[in-house]
C-alpha positions in Angstrom: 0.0 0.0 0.0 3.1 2.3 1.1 4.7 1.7 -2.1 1.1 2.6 -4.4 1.1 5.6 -2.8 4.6 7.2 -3.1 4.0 5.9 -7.0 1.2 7.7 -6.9 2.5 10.7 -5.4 5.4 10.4 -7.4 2.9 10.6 -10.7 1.3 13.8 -9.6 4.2 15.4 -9.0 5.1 14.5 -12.3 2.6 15.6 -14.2 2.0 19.2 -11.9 6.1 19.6 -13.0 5.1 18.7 -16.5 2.1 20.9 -17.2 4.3 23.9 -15.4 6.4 23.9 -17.5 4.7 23.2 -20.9 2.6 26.4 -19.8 5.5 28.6 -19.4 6.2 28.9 -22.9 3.2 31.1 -23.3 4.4 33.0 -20.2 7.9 34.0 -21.8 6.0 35.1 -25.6 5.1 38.6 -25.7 1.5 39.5 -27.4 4.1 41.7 -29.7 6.0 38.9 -30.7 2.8 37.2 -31.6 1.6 39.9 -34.0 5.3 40.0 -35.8 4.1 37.6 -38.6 1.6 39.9 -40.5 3.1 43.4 -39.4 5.7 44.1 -42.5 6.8 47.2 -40.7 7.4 45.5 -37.2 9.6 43.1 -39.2 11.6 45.6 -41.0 12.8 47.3 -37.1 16.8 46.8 -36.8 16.3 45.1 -33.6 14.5 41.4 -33.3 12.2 40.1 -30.8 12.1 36.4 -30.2 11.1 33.2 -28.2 11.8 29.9 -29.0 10.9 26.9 -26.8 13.1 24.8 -28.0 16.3 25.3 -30.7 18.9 23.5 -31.6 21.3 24.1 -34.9 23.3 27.0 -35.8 23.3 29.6 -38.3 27.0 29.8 -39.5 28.6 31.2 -42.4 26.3 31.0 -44.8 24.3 27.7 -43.7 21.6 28.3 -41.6 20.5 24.3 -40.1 18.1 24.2 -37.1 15.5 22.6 -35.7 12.9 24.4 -33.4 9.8 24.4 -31.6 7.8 27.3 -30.9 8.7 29.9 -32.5 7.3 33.2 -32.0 9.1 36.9 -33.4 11.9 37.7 -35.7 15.7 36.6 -35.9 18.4 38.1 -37.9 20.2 35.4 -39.3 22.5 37.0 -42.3 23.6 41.1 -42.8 24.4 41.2 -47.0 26.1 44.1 -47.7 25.6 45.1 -51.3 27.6 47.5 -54.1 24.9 47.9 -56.5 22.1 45.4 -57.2 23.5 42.0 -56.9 21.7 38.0 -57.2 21.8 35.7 -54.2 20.8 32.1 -54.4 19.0 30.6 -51.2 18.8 26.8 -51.7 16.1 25.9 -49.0 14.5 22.9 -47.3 11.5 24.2 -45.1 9.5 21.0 -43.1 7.3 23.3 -41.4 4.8 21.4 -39.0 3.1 23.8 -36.9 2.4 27.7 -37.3 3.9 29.6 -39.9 7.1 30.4 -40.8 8.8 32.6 -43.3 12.6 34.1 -44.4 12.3 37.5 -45.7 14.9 40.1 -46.9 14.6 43.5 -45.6 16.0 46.2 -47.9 18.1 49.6 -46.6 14.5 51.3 -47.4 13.4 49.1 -45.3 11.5 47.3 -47.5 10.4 44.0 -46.9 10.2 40.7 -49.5 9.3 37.0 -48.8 11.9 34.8 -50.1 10.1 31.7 -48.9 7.8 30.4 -46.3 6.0 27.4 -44.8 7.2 23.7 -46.0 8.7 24.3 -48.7 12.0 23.0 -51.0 13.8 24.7 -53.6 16.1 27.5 -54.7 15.0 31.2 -55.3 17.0 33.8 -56.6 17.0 37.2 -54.8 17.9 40.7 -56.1 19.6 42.5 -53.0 20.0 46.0 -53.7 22.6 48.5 -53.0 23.4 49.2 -49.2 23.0 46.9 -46.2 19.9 44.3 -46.2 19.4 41.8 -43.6 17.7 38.1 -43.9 15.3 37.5 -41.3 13.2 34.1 -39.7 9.7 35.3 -38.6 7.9 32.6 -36.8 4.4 32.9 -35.6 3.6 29.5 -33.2 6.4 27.9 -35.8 7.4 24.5 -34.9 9.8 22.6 -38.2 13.3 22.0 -39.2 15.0 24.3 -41.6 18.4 24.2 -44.1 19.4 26.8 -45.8 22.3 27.8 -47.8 22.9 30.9 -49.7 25.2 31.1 -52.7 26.4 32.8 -55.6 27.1 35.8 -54.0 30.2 37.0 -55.3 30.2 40.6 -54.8 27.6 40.6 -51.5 29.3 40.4 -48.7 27.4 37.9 -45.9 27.9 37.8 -42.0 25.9 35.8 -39.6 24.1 38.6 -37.1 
């Protein structure tokens, strides 16, 4: 009987621990970050606001492979600086299985174009203009994997934010 009951007790406890935490995700995600997705001029802002629950991967270089779960906001993952208008392939597998998801390029005007969103697999070419543009993720409740690569890009120069 002694043993049932620390089992027991020992379940409970369990599941109180588990249920915390699962609910402090939407503790730690600010109602801003969860109106980034459709707000082009939010996402164009310098700085980014973000919350993952989980992530693991890396953007390096310029690779971007990670896996994540809850993803809410904006991330900077590449700065191109540009002499002039200049293409840039993005080679891209997208397995988006929750939310929505999207990488956009954000001009020096600020401007603001989807490269490519949800699940998707492919290569697009970009035009980045003249000046310094930036490559963001915008997640809204985005849960997925994500590889990306970006190439031919001889005269753009590409850092990692």
């Amino acid at each position: 009987m002694r043993k049932q009951k620390a089992v027991l007790i020992l379940l409970l406890v369990g599941m109180v621990l588990i249920t915390g935490c699962a609910g402090d995700i939407l503790n730690t995600v600010t109602a801003e970050q969860q109106k980034i997705f459709d707000n082009p001029s939010r996402i164009a802002e310098r700085t980014d606001s973000y919350t993952y629950f989980v992530r693991s991967g890396s953007v390096r270089g310029d690779t971007a492979d990670i896996a994540f779960e809850t993803f809410y906001g904006m991330e900077t993952w590449w700065i191109l600086n540009s002499n002039g208008d200049q293409t840039v392939t993005v080679d891209a597998v997208l397995d988006i299985t929750e939310g929505r998801f999207k990488l956009v390029l954000i001009t020096e005007d600020n401007e603001v174009e989807e490269i490519i969103g949800q699940s998707q697999k492919g290569s697009a070419a970009i035009t980045v203009p003249n000046g310094r543009n930036r490559i963001k993720a915008v997640g809204d409740n985005a849960t997925g994997s994500i590889n990306i690569k970006l190439s031919d890009y001889e005269d753009v120069s590409v850092t990692t934010n």
